[in-house]
C-alpha positions as CSV (number, residue, x, y, z in Angstrom):
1,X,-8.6,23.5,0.0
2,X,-6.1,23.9,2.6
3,X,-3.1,21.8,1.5
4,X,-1.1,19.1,3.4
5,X,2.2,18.3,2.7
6,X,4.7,15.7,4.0
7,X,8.2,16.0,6.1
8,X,9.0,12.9,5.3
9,X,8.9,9.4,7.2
10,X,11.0,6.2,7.6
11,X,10.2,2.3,7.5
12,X,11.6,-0.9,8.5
13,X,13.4,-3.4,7.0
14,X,10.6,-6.0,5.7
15,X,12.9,-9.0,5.5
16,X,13.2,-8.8,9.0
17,X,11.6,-11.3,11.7
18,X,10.3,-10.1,14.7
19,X,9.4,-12.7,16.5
20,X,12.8,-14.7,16.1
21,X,14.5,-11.6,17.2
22,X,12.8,-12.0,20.4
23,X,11.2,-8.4,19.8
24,X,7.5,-7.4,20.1
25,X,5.2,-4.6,19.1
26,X,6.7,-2.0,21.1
27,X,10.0,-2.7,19.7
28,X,8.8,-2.7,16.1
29,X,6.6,0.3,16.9
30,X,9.8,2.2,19.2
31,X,12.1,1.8,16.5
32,X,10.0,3.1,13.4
33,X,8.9,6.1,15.1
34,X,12.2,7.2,16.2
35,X,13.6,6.6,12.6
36,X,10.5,9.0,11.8
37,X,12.0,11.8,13.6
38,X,14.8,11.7,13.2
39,X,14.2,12.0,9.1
40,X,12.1,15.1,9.7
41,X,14.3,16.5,12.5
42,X,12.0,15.8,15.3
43,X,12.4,14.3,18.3
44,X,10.4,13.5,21.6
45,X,10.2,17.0,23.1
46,X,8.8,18.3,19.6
47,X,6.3,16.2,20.6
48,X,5.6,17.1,23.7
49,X,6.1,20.9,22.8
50,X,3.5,20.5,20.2
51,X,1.2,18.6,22.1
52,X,1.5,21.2,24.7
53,X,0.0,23.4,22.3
54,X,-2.9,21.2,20.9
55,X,-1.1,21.0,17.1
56,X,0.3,17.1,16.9
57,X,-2.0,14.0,16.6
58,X,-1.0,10.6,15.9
59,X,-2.8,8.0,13.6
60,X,-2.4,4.4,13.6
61,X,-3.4,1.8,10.9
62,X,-3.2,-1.7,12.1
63,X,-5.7,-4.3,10.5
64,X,-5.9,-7.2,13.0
65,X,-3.4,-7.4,15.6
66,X,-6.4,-8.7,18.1
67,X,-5.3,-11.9,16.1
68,X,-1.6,-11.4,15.3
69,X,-0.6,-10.0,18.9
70,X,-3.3,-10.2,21.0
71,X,-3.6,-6.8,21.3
72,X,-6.4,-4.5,20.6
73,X,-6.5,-0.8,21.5
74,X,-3.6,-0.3,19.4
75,X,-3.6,3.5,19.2
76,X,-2.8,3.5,22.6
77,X,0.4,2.0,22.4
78,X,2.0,4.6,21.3
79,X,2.5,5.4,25.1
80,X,4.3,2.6,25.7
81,X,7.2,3.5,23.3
82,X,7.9,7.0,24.6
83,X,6.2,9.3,27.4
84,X,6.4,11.7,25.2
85,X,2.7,10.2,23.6
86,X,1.1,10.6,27.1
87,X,-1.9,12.8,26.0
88,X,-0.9,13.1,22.6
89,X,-4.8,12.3,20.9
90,X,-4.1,9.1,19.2
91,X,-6.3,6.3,17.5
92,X,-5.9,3.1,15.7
93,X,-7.9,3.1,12.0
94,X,-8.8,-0.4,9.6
95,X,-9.9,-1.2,6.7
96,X,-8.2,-4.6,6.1
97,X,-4.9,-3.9,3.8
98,X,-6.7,-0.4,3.1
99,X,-5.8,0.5,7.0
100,X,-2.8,2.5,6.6
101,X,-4.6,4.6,3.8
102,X,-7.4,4.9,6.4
103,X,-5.4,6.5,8.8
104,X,-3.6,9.0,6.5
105,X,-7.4,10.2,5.5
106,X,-8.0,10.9,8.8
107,X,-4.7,12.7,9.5
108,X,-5.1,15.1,6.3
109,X,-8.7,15.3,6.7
110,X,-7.9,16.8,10.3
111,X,-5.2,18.8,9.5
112,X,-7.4,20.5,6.2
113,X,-10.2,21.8,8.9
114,X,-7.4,23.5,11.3
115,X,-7.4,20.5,14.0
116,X,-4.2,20.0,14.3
117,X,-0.9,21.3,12.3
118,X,1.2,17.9,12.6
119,X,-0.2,14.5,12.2
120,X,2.1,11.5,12.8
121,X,0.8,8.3,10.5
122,X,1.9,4.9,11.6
123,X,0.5,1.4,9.8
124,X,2.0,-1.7,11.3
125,X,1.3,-5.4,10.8
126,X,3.1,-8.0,13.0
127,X,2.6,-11.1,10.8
128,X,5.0,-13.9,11.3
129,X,3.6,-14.7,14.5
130,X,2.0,-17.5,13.5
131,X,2.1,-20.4,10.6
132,X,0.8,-19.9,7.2
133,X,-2.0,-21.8,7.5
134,X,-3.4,-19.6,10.5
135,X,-2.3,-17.2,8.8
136,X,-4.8,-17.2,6.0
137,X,-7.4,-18.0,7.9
138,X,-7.2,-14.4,9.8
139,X,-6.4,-12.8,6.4
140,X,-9.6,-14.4,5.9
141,X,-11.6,-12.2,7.7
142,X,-10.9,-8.8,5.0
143,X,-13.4,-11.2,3.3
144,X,-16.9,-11.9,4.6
145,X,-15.5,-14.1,6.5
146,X,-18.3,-16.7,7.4
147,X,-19.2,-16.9,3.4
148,X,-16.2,-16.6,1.5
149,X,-13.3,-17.6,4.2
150,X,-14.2,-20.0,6.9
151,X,-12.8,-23.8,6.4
152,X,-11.1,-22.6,3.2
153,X,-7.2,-23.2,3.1
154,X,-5.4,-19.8,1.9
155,X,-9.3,-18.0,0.7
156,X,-7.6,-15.4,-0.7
157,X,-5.3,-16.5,-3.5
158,X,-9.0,-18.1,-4.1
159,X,-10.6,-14.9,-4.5
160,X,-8.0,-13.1,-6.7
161,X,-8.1,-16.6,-8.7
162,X,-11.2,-15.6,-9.4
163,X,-10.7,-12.0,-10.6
164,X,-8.0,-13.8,-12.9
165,X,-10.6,-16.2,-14.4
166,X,-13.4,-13.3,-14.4
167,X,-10.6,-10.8,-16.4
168,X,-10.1,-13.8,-18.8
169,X,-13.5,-14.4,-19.5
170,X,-15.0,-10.6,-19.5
171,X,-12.2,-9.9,-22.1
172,X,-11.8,-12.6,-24.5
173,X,-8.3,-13.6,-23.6
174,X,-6.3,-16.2,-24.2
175,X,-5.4,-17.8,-20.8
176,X,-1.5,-18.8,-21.8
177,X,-1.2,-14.9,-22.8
178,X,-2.9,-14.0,-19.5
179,X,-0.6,-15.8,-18.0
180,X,2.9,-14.7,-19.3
181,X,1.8,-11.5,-18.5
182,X,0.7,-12.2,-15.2
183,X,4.4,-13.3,-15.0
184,X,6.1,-10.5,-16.4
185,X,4.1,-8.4,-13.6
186,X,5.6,-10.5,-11.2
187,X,9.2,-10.6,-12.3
188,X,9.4,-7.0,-12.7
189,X,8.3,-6.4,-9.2
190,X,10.6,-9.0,-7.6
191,X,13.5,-6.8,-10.4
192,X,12.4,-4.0,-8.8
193,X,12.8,-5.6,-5.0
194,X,16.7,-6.0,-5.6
195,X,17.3,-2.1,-6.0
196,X,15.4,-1.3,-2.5
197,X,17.6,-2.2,0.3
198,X,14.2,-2.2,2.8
199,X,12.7,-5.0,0.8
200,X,11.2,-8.6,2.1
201,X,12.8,-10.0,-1.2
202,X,16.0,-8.3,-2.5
203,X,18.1,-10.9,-1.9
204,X,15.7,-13.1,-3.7
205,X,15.9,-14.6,-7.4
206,X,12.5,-14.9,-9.5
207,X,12.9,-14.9,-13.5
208,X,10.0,-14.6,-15.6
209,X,10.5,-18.0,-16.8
210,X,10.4,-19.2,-13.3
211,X,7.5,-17.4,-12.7
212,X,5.3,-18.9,-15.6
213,X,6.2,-22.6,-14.2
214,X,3.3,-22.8,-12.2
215,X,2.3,-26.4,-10.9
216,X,5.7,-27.5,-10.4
217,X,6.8,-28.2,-7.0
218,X,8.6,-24.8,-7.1
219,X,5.9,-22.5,-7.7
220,X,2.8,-24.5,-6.9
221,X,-0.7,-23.6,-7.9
222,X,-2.6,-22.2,-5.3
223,X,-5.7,-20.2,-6.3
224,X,-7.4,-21.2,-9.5
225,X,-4.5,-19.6,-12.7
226,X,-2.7,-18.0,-9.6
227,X,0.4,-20.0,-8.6
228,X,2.5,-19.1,-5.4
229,X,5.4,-16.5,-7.8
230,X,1.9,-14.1,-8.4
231,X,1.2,-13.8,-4.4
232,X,2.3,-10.9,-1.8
233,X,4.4,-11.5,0.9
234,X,3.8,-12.2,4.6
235,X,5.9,-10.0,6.3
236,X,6.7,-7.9,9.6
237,X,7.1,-4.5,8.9
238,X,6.1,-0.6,10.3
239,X,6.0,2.5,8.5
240,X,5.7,6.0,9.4
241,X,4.8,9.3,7.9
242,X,4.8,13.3,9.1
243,X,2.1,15.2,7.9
244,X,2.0,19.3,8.3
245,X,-1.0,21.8,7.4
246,X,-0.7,24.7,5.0
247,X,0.4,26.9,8.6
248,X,2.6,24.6,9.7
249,X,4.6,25.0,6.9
250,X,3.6,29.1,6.3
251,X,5.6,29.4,9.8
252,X,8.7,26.8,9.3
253,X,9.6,26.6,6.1
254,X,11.3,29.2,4.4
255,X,12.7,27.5,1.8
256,X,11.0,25.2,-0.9
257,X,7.6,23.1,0.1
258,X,7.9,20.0,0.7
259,X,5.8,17.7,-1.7
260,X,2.2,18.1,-1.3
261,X,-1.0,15.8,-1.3
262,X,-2.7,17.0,-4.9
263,X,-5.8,14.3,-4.7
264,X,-6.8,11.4,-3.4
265,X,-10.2,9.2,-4.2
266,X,-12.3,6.7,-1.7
267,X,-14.9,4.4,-2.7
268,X,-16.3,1.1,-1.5
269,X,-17.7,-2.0,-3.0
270,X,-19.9,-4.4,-2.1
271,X,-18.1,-6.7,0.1
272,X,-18.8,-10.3,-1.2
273,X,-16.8,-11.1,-4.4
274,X,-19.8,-12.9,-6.3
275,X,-22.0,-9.6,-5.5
276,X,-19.1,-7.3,-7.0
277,X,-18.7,-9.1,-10.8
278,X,-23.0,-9.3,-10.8
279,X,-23.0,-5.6,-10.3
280,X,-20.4,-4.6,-12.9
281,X,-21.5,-7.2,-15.2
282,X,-22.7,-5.0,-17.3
283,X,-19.9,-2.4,-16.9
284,X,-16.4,-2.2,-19.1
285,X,-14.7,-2.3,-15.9
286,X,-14.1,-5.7,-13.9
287,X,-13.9,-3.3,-10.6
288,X,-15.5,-0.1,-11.5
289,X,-15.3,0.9,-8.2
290,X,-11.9,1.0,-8.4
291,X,-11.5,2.8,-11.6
292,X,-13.8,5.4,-10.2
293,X,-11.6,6.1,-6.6
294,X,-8.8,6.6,-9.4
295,X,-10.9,9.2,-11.1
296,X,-12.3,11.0,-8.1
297,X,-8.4,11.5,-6.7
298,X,-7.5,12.8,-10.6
299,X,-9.9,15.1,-10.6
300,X,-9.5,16.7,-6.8
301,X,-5.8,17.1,-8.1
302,X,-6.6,18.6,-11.5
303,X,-4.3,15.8,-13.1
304,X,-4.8,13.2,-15.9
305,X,-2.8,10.0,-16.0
306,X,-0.5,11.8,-18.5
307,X,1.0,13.9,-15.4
308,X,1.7,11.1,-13.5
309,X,5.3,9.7,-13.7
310,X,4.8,6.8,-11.6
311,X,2.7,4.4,-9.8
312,X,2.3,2.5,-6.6
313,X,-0.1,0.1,-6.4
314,X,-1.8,-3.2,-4.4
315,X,-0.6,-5.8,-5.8
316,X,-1.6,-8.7,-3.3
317,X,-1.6,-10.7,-6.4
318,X,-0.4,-10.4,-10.1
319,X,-4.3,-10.7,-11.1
320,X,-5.1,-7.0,-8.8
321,X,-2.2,-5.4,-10.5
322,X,-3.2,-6.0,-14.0
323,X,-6.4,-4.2,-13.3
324,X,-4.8,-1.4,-11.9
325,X,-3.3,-1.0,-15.0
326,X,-6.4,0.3,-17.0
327,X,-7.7,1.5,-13.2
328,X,-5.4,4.1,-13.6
329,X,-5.7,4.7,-17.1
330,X,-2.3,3.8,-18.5
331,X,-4.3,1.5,-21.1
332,X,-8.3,1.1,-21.7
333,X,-10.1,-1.8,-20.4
334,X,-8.5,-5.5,-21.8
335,X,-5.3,-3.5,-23.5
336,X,-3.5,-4.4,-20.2
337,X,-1.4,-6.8,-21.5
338,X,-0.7,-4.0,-24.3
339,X,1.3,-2.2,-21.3
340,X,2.9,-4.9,-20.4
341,X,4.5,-6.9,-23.3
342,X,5.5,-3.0,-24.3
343,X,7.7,-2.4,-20.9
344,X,5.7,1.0,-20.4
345,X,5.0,-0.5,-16.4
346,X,9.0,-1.7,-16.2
347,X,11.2,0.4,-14.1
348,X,12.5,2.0,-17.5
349,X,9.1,2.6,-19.2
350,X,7.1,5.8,-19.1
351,X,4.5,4.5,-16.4
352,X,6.4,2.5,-14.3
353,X,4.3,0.7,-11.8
354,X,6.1,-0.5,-8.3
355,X,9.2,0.6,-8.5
356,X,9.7,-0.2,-5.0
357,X,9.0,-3.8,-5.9
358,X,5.3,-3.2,-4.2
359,X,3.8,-5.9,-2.1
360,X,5.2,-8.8,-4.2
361,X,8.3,-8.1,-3.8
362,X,9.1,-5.2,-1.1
363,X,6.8,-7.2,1.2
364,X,3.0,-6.7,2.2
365,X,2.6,-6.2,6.5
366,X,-1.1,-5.2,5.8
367,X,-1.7,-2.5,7.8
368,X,1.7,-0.9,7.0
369,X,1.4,-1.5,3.2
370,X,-0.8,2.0,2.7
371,X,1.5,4.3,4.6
372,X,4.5,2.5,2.8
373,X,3.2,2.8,-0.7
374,X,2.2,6.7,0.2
375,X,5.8,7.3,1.7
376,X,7.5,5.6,-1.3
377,X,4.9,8.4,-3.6
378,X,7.3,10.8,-0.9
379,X,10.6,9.1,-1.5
380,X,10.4,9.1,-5.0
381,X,8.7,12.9,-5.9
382,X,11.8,14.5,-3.2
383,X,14.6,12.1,-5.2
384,X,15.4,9.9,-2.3
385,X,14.8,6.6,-3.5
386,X,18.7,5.8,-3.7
387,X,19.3,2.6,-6.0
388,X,15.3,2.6,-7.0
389,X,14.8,6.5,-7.3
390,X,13.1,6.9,-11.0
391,X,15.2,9.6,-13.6
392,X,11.4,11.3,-14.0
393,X,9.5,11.4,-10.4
394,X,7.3,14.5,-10.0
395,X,3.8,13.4,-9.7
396,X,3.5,10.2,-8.5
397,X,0.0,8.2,-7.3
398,X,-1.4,5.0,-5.3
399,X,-3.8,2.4,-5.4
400,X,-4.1,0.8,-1.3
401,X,-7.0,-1.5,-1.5
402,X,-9.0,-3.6,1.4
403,X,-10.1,-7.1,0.9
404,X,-11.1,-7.9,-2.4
405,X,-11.2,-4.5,-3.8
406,X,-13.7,-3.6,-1.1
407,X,-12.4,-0.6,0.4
408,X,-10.3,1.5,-2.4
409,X,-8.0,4.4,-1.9
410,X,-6.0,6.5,-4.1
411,X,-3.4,9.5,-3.8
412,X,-1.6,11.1,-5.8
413,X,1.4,13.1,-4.3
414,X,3.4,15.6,-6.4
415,X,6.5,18.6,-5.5
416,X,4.7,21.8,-4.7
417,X,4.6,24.5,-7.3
């Protein structure tokens, strides 16, 4: 397999608003990209030099700016932040909150058959344009939308409610237990927030006491067990990553590789919630599907969970990321909680999980949140992650996943040997 390996990337700052700036799409999108270069040591005529000569393509994951913006077509606007894009092939790539992960499968997939030698990745999401209530009504529609989203208020923290209730049940546990857990997941991602200076919530206080109040008028109940303390964020946000083949880097790089894609796993599920727990009914795994993109990226890379230092994963909600949790293999099937209540997943345990502060508390722009997670995997294996870099860092892997556990994606990015 021809390897791909990353120059690096650049995102922006998630506690920002957009729209009270007075700034739109082209500004978000204008001032990612440049960050992008200038992080790799690019800039626009690099572009145009290597377009010149049929070796750069661009990517973009977006998962429904036709709502957000108005705006489809949304590879194409890439033109509209720099010339320099005119003729550059470009495309724009969804899977609901999977997008970005779609669109860096397409840019290695292309760059491992010879298309192209540098891939630029871009996810976006342009979220605070509207309230919360319209808001969750188009988040809606990573759902099927007429079935499980239509006329429901906020159907999402309603479908990962259900996952919590399902984990309870399939397990044997005991709800309050479930629970304290679910708010030690939370407070150690909102911990983790603090240290990362491009996160929604760093300036944000969330104790695990607080947390496990759920009802009050502070942290309300919103989806069956889940209250608002175990929910992502809405946020604004871009994020960029360069990608170069195996020649690329043969011809430029005459020092050390840069860090490397080693594996990476895609599956789908069925799409309706109810249809997903009938099928695994009968399987140890609440989201087998899940378990299995996890397995399928461990063994492209020729890795076990014990050669992964950390993890990024999806954690829309407290209730996905305690799945992840056996999904990756840090514990078998209801032993989360035995990772947990041990601190193995806290920034200071052996498999920590988010130490970015993941979508609860770095922020979740869906179509961004894949490239983020995958850049943060890039961050942390080249020991850039400043006040949130980890002491051990040199495998690292992701879980980006697309409605409710629909469309899974996993990769696992290490330094090159």
């Amino acid at each position: 397999m021809n390897n791909v390996y990353i120059l690096g990337g650049a995102q922006t700052d998630f506690e920002r608003n957009w729209s009270k700036e007075g700034k739109n799409v082209v500004a978000l999108l204008r001032e990612v990209v440049e960050d992008g270069l200038h992080n790799i040591g690019f800039d626009y005529e690099d572009i145009v030099r290597l377009n010149r000569e049929n070796k750069i393509a661009c990517f973009v994951g977006n998962f429904i700016g036709e709502y957000y913006i108005n705006q489809g077509h949304l590879g194409a606007l890439l033109t509209e932040v720099h010339p320099a894009f005119h003729g550059v092939p470009s495309a724009r790539y969804e899977a609901a909150c999977a997008s970005g992960s779609v669109a860096l499968d397409s840019a290695s997939s292309h760059l491992r058959a010879g298309d192209y030698e540098v891939a630029l990745v871009i996810g976006f999401e342009l979220m605070k344009t509207v309230d919360s209530k319209r808001c969750g009504d188009y988040l809606g529609r990573a759902a099927f939308y007429e079935e499980e989203s239509q006329g429901i208020e906020y159907p999402f923290p309603k479908l990962f409610g259900r996952l919590a209730d399902e984990t309870v049940a399939r397990y044997g546990l005991d709800t309050k237990r479930y629970l304290n857990n679910l708010a030690s997941i939370a407070s150690i991602n909102y911990e983790n927030a603090k240290r990362n200076p491009l996160s929604q919530t760093r300036k944000w206080f969330m104790s695990h006491e607080q947390a496990n109040l759920r009802g009050g008028e502070t942290n309300p109940c919103i989806g069956g067990l889940l209250a608002a303390s175990d929910c992502s964020q809405v946020t604004d946000g871009a994020a960029f990553v360069a990608l170069a083949s195996e020649e690329y880097i043969r011809r430029n790089c005459s020092g050390r590789k840069p860090p490397v894609i080693k594996g990476f796993g895609h599956r789908v599920a069925p799409m309706k919630f109810a249809e997903k727990m009938k099928e695994s009914q009968k399987n140890e795994q609440i989201l087998p599907w899940t378990r299995q993109t996890v397995i399928d990226a461990y063994r492209r890379a020729g890795l076990t969970v014990d050669d992964i230092d950390f993890f990024e994963t999806h954690d829309c909600f407290t209730s996905s990321e305690y799945c992840a949790i056996s999904a990756f293999g840090i514990t078998p099937c209801g032993r989360e909680y035995e990772a947990i209540e041990s601190g193995r997943i806290s920034f200071a345990g052996d498999k920590p999980i988010n130490p970015s502060g993941g979508l609860i508390g770095c922020g979740h722009p869906v179509g961004a949140s894949g490239v983020r997670m995958f850049l943060d995997l890039y961050k942390q294996v080249s020991g850039i992650c400043g006040g949130y870099q980890l002491e051990k860092a040199n495998n690292g892997m992701m879980l980006n996943i697309g409605g409710s556990a629909t469309t899974n994606y996993s990769f696992i990015v290490g330094n090159s040997i």
